[in-house]
MOPAC internal coordinates of N, CA, C and O (Angstrom, degrees):
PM7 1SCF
backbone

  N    0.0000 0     0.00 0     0.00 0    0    0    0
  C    1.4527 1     0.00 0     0.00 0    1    0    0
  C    1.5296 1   108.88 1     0.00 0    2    1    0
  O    1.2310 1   123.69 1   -39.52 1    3    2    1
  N    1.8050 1   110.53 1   140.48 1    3    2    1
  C    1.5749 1    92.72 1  -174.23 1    5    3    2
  C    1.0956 1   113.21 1   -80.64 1    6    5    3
  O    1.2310 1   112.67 1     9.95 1    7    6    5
  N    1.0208 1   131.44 1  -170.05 1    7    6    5
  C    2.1292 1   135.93 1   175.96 1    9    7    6
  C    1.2455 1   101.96 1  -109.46 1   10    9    7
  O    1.2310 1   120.00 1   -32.46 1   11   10    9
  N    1.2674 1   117.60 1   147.54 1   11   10    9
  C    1.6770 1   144.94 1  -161.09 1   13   11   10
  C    1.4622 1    84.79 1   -68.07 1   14   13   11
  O    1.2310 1   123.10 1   -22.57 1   15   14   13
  N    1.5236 1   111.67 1   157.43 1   15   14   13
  C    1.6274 1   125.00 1  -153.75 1   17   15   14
  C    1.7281 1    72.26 1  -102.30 1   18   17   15
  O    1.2310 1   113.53 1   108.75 1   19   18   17
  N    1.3818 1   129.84 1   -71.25 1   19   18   17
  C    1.3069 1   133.17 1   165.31 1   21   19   18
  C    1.9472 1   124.99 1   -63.86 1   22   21   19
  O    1.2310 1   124.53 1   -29.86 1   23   22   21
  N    1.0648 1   108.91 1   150.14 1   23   22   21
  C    1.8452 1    89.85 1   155.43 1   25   23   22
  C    1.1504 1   109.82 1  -112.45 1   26   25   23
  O    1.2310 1   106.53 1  -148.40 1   27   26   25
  N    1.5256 1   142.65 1    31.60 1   27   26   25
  C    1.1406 1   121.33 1   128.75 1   29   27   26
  C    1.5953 1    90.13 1  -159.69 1   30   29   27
  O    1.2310 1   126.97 1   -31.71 1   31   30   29
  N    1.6644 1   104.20 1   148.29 1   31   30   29
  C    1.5166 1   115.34 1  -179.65 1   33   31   30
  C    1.4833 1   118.09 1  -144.05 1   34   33   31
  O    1.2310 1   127.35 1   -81.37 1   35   34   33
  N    1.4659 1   103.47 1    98.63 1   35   34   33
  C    1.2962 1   124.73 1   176.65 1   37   35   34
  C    1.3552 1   124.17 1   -67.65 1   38   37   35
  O    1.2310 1   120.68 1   -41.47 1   39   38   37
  N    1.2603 1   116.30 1   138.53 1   39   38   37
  C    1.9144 1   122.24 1  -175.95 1   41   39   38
  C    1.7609 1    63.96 1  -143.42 1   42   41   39
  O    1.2310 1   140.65 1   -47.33 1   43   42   41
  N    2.2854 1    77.54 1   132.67 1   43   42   41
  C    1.2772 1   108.85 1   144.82 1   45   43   42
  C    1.4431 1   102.64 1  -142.41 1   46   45   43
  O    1.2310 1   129.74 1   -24.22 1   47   46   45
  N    1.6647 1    98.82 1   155.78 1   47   46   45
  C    1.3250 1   120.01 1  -162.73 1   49   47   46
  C    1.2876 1   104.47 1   -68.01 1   50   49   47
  O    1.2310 1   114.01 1   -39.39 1   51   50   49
  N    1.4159 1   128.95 1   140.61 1   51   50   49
  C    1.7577 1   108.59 1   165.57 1   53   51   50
  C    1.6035 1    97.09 1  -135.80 1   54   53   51
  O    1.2310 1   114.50 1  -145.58 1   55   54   53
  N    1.5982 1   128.02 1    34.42 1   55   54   53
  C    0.9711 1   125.80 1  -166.14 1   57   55   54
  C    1.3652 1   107.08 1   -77.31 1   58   57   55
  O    1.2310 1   117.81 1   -28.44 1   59   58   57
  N    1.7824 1   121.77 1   151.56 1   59   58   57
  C    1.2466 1   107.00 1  -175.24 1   61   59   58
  C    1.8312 1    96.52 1  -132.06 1   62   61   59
  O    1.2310 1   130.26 1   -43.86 1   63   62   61
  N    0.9627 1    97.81 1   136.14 1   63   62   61
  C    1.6900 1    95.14 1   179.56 1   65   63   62
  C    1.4009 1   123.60 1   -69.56 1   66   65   63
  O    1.2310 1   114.22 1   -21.99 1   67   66   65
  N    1.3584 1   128.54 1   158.01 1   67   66   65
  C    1.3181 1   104.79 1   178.45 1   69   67   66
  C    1.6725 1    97.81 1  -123.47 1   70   69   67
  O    1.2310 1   121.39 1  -161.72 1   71   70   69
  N    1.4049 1   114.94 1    18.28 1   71   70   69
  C    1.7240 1   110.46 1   163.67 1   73   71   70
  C    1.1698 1   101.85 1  -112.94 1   74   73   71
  O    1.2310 1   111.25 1  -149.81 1   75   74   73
  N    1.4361 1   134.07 1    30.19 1   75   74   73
  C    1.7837 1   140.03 1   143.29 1   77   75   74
  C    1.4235 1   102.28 1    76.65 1   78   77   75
  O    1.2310 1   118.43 1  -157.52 1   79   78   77
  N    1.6766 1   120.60 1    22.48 1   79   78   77
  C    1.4377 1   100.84 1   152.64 1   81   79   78
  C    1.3250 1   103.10 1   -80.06 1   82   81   79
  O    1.2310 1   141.92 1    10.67 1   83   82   81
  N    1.9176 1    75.04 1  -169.33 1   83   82   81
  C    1.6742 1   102.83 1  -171.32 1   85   83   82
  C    1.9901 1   104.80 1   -60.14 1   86   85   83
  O    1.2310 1   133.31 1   -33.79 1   87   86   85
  N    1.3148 1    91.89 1   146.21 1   87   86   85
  C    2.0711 1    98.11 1  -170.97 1   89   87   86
  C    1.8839 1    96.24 1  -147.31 1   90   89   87
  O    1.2310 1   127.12 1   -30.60 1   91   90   89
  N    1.1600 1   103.90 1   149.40 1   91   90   89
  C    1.2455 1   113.31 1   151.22 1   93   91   90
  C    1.5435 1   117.18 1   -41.77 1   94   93   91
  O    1.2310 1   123.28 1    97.45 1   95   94   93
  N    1.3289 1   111.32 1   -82.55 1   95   94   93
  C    1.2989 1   125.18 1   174.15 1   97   95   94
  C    1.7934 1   116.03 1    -7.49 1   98   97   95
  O    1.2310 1   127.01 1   126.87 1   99   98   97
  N    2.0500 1   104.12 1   -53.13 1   99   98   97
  C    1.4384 1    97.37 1   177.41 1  101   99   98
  C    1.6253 1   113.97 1   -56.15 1  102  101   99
  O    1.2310 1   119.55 1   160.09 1  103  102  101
  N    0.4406 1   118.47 1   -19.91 1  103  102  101
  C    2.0163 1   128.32 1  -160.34 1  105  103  102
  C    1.4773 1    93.28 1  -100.46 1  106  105  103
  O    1.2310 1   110.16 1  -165.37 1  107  106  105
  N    1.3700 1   136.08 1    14.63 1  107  106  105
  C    1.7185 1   139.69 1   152.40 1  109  107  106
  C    1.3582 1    97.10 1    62.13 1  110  109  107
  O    1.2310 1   125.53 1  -125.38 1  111  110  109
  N    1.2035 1   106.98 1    54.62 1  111  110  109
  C    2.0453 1   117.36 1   171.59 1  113  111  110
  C    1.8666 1   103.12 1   -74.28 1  114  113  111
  O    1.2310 1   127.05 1   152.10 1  115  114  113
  N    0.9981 1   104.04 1   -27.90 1  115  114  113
  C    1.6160 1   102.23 1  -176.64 1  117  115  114
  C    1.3589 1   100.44 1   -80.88 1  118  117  115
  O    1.2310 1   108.87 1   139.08 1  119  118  117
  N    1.2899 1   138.44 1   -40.92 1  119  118  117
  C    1.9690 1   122.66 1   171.20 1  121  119  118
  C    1.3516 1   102.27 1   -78.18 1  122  121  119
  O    1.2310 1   114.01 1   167.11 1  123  122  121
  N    1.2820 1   128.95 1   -12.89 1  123  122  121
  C    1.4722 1   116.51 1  -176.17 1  125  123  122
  C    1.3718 1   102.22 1   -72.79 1  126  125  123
  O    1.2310 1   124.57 1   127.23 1  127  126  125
  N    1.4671 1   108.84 1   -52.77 1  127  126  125
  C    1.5719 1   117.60 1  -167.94 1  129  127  126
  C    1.6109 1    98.93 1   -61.78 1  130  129  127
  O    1.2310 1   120.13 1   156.84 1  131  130  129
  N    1.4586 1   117.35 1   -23.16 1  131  130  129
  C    1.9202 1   117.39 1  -170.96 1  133  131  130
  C    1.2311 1   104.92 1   -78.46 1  134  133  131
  O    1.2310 1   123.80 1   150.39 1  135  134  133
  N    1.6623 1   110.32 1   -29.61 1  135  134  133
  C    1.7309 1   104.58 1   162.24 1  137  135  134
  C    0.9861 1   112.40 1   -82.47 1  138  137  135
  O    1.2310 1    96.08 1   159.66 1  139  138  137
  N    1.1141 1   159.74 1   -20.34 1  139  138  137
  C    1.3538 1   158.98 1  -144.47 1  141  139  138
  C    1.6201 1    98.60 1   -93.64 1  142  141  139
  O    1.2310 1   126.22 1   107.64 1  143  142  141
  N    1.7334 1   105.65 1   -72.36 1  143  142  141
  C    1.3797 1    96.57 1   164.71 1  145  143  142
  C    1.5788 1   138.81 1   -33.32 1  146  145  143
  O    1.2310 1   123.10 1   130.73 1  147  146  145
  N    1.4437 1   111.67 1   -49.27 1  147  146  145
  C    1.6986 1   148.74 1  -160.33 1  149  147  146
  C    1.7481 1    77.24 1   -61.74 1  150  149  147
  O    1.2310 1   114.24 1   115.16 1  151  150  149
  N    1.4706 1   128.51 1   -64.84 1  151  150  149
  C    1.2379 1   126.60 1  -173.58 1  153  151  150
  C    1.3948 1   108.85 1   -59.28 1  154  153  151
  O    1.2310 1   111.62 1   119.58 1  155  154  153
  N    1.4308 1   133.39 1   -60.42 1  155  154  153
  C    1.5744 1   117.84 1   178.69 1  157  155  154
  C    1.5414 1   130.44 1   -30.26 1  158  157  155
  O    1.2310 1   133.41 1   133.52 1  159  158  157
  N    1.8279 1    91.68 1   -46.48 1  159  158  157
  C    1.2609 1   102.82 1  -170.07 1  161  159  158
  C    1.5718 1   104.24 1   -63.00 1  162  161  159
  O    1.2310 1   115.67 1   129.30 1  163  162  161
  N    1.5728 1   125.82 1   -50.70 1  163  162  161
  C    1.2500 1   121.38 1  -165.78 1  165  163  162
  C    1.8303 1   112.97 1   -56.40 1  166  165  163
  O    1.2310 1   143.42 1   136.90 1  167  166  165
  N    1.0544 1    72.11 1   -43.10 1  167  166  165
  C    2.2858 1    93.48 1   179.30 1  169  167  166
  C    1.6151 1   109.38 1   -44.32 1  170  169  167
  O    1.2310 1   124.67 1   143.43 1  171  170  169
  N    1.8043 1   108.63 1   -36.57 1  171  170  169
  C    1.3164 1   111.96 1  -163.43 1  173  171  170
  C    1.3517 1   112.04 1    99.52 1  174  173  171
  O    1.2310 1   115.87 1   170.57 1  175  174  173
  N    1.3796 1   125.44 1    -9.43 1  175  174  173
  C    1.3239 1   125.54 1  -159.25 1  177  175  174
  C    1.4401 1   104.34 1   -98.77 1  178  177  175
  O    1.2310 1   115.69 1  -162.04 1  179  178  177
  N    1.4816 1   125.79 1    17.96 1  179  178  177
  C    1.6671 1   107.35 1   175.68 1  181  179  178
  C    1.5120 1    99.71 1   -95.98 1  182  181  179
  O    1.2310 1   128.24 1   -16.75 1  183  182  181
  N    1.2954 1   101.74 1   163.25 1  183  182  181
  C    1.9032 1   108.75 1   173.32 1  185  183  182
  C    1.0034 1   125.17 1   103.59 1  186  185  183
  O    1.2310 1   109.29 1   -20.13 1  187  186  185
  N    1.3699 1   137.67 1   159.87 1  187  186  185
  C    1.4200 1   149.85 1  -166.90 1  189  187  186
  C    1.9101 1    94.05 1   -52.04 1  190  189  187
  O    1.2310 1   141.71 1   -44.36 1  191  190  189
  N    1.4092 1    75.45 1   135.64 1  191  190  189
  C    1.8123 1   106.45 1  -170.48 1  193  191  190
  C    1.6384 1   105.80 1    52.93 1  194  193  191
  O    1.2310 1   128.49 1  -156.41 1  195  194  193
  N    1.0154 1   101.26 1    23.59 1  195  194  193
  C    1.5364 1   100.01 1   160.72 1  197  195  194
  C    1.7371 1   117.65 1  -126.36 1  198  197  195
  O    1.2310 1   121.35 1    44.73 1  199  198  197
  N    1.3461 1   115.03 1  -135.27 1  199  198  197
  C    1.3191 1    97.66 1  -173.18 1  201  199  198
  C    1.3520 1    84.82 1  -118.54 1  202  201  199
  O    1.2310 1   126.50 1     1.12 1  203  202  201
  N    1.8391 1   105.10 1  -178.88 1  203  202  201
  C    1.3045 1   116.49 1  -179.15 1  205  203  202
  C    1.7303 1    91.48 1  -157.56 1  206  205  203
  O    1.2310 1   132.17 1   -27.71 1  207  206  205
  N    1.2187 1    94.09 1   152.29 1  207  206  205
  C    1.7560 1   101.99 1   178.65 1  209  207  206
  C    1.9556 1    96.95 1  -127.06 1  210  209  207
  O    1.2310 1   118.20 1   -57.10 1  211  210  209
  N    1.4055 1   121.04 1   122.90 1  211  210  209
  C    1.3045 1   110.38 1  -170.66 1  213  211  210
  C    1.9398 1    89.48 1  -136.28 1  214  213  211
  O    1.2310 1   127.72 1   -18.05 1  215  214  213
  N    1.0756 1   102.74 1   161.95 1  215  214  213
  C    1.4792 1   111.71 1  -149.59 1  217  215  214
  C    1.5975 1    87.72 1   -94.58 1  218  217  215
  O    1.2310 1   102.49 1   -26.65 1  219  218  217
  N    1.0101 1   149.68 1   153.35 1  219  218  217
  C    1.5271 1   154.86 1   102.12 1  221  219  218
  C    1.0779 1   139.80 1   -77.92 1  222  221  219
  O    1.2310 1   119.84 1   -19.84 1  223  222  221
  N    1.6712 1   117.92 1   160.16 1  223  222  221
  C    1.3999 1   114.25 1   178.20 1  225  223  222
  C    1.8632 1   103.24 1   -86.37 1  226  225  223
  O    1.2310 1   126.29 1    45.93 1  227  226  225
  N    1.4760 1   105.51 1  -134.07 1  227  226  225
  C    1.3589 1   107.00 1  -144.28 1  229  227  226
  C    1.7123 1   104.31 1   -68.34 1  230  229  227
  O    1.2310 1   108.97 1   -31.79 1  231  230  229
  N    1.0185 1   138.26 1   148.21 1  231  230  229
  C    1.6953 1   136.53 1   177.87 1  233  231  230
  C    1.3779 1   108.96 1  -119.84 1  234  233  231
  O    1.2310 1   131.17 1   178.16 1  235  234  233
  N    1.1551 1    96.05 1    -1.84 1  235  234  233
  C    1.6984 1    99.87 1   173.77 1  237  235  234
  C    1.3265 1   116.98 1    63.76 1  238  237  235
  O    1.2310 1   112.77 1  -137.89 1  239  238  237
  N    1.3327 1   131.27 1    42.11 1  239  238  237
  C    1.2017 1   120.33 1   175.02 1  241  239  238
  C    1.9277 1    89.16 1  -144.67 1  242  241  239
  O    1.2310 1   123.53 1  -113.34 1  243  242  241
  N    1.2431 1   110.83 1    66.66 1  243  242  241
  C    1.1916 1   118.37 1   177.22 1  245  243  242
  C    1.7018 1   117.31 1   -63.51 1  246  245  243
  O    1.2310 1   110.17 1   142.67 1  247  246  245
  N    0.9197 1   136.07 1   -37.33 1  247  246  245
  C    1.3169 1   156.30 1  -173.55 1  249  247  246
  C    1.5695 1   110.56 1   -67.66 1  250  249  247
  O    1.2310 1   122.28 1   142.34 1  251  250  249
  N    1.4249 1   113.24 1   -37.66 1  251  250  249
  C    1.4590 1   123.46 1   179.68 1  253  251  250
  C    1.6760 1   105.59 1   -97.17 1  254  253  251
  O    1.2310 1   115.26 1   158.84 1  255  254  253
  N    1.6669 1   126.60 1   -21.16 1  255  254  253
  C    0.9740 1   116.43 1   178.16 1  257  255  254
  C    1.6689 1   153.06 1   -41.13 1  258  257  255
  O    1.2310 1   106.35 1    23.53 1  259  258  257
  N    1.1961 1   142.98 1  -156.47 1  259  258  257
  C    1.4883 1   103.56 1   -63.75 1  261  259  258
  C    1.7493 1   130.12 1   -17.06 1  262  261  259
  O    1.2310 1   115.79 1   -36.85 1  263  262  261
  N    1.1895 1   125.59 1   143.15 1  263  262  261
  C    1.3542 1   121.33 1  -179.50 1  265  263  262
  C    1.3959 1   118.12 1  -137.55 1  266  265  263
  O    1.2310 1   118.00 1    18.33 1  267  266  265
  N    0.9960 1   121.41 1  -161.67 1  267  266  265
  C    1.8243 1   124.43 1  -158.41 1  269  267  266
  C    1.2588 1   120.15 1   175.90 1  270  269  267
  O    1.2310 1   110.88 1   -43.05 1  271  270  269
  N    1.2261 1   134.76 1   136.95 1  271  270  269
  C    1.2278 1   140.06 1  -173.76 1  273  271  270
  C    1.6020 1   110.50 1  -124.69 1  274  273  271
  O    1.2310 1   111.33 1   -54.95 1  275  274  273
  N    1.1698 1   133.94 1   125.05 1  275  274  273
  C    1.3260 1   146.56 1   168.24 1  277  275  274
  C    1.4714 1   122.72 1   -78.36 1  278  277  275
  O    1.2310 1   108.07 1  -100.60 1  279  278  277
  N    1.3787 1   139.88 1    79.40 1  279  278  277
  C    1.6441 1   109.01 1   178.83 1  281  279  278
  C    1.6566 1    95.88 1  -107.01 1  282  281  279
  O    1.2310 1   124.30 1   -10.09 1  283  282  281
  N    1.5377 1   109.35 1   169.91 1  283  282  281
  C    1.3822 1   127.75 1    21.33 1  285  283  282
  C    2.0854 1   102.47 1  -100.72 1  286  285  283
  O    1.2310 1   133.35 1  -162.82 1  287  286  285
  N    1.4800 1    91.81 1    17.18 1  287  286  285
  C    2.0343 1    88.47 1   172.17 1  289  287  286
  C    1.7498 1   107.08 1   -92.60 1  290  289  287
  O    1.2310 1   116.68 1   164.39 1  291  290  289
  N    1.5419 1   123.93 1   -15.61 1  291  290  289
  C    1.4078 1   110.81 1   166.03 1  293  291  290
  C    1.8892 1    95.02 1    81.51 1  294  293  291
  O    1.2310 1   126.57 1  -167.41 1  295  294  293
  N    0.7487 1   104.96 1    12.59 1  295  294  293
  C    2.0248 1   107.12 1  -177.23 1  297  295  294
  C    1.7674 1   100.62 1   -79.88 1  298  297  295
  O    1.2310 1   126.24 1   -45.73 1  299  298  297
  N    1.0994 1   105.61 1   134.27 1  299  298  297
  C    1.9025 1   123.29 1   173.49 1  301  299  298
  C    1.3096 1   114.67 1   -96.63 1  302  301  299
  O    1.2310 1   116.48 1   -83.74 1  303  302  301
  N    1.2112 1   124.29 1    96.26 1  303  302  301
  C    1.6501 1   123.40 1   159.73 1  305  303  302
  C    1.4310 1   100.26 1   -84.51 1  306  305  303
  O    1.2310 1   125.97 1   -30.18 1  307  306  305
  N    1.9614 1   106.12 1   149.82 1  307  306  305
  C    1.1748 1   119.22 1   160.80 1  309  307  306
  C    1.9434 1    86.81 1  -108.26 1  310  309  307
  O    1.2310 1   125.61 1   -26.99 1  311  310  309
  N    1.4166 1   106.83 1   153.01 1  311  310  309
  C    1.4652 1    94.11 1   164.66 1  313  311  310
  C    1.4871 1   113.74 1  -148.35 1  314  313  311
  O    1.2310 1   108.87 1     0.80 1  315  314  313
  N    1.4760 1   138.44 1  -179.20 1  315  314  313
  C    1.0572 1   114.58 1   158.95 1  317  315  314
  C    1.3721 1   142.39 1  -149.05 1  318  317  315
  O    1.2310 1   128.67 1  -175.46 1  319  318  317
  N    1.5599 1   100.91 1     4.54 1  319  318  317
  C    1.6038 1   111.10 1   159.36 1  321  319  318
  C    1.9971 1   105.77 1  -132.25 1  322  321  319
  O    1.2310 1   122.78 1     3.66 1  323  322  321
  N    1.0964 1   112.27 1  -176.34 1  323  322  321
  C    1.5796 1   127.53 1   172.66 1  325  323  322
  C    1.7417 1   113.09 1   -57.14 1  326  325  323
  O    1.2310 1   118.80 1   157.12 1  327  326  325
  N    1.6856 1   119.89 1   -22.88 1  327  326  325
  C    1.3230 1   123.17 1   145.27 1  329  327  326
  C    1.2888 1   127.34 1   -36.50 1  330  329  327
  O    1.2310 1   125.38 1   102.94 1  331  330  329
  N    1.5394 1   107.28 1   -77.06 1  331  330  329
  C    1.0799 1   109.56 1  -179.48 1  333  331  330
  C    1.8775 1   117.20 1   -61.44 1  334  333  331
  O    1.2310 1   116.65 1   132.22 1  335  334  333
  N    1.0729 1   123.97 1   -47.78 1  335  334  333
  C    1.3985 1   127.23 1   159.52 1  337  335  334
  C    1.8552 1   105.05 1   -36.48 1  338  337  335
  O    1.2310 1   117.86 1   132.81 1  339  338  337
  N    1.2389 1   121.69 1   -47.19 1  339  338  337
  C    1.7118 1   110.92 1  -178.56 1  341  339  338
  C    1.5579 1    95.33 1   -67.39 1  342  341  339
  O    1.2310 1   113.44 1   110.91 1  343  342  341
  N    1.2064 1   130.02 1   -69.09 1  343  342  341
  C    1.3809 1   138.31 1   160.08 1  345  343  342
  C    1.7561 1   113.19 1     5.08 1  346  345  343
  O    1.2310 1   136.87 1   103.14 1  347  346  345
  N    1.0029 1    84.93 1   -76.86 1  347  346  345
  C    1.7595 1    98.13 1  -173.55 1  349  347  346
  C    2.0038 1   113.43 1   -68.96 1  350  349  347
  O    1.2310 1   130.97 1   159.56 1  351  350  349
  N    1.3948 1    96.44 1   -20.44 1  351  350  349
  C    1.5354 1    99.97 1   174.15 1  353  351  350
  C    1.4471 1   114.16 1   -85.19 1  354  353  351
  O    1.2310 1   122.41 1   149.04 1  355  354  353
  N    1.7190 1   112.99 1   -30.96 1  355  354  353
  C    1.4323 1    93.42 1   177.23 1  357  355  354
  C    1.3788 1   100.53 1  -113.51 1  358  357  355
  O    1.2310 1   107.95 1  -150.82 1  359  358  357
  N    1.6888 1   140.11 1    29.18 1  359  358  357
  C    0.9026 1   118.46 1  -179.05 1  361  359  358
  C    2.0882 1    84.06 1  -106.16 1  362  361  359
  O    1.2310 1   128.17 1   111.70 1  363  362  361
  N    1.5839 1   101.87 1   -68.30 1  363  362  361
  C    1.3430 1   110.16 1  -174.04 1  365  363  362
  C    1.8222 1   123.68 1   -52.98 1  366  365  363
  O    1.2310 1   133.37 1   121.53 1  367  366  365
  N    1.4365 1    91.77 1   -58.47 1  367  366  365
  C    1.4886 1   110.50 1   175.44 1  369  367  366
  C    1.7000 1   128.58 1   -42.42 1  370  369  367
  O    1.2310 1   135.77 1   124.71 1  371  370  369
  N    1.7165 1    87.09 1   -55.29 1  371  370  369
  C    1.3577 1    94.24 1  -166.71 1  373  371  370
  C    2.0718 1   105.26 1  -113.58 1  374  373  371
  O    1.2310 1   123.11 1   175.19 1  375  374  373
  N    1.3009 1   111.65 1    -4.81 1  375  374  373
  C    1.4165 1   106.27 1   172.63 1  377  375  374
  C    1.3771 1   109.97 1  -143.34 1  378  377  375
  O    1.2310 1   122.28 1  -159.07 1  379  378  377
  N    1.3757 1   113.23 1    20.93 1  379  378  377
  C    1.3781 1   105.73 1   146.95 1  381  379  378
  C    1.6374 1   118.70 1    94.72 1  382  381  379
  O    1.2310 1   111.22 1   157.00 1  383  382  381
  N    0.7318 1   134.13 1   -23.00 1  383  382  381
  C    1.3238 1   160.07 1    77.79 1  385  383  382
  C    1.7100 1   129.97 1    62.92 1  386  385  383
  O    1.2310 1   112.25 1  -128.00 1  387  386  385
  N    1.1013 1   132.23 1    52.00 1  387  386  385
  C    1.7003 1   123.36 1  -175.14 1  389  387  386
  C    1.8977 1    98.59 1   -55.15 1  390  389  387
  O    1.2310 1   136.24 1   -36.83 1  391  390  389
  N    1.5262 1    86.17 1   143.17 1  391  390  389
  C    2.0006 1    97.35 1  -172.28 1  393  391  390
  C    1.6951 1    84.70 1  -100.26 1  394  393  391
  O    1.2310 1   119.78 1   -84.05 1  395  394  393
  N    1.5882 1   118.02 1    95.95 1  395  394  393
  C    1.2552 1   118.72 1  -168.85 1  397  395  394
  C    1.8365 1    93.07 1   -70.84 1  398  397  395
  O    1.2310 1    96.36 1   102.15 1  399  398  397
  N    0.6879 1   159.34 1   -77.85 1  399  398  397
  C    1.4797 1   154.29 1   175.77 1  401  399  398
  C    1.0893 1    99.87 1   -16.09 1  402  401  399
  O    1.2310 1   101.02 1    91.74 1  403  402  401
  N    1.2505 1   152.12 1   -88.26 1  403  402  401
  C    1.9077 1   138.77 1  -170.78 1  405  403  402
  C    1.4287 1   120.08 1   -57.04 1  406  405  403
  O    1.2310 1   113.69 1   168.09 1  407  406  405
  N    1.6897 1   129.53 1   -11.91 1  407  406  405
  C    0.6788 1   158.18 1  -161.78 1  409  407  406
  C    1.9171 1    93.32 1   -51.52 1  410  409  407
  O    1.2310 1   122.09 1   -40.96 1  411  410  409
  N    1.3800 1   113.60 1   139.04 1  411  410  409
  C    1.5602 1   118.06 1   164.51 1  413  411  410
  C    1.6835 1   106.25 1   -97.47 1  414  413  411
  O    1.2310 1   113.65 1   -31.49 1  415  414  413
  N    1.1945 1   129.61 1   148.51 1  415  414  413
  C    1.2044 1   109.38 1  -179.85 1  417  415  414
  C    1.7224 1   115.80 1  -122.15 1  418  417  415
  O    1.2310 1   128.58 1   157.30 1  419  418  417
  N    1.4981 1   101.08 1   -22.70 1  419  418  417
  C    1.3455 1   109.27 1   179.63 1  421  419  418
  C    1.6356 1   107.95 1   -86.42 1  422  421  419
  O    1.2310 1   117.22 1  -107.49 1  423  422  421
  N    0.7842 1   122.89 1    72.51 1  423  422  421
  C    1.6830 1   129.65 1   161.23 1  425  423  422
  C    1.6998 1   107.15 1   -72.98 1  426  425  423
  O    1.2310 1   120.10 1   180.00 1  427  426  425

């Protein structure tokens, strides 16, 4: 079996609606995700066999948003400032760790 190009690869939603419901996007998922990255890079941790944080559009779980996807574990954070984003990098990311408080549960 081959080995993950990353070991872990995050999509967060940054979709923004344009009939003015509720979106990720309102909740500033696109600077969250610009810090989010901004931190990998300093850590050393962006890049092949490392992690990567890459932006997406809609994930459909508007209601729980901002949101996030984890593979290759498939785990859902809702989150909502650069805390919780440090949170989830050294709790999930880097020690393995589900951040049961941001946690999505209905998958």
């Amino acid at each position: 079996m081959a080995e993950n190009y990353y070991q872990h690869h995050v999509f967060m939603c940054e979709n923004k609606r344009s009939d003015g419901a509720s979106c990720c996007e309102d909740n500033n998922a696109s600077a969250i995700r610009a810090y989010a990255k901004q931190q990998l890079k300093d850590k050393g941790l962006w890049g092949k066999g490392k992690i990567r944080f890459n932006s997406a559009g809609c994930l459909a779980r508007c209601a729980q948003g901002p949101v996030m996807v984890i593979y290759p574990e498939e785990t859902w954070y809702s989150y909502i400032d650069e805390q919780d984003i440090d949170e989830i990098i050294s709790e999930h990311l880097l020690g393995g760790k589900v951040v049961e408080r941001l946690l999505i549960l209905d998958n």
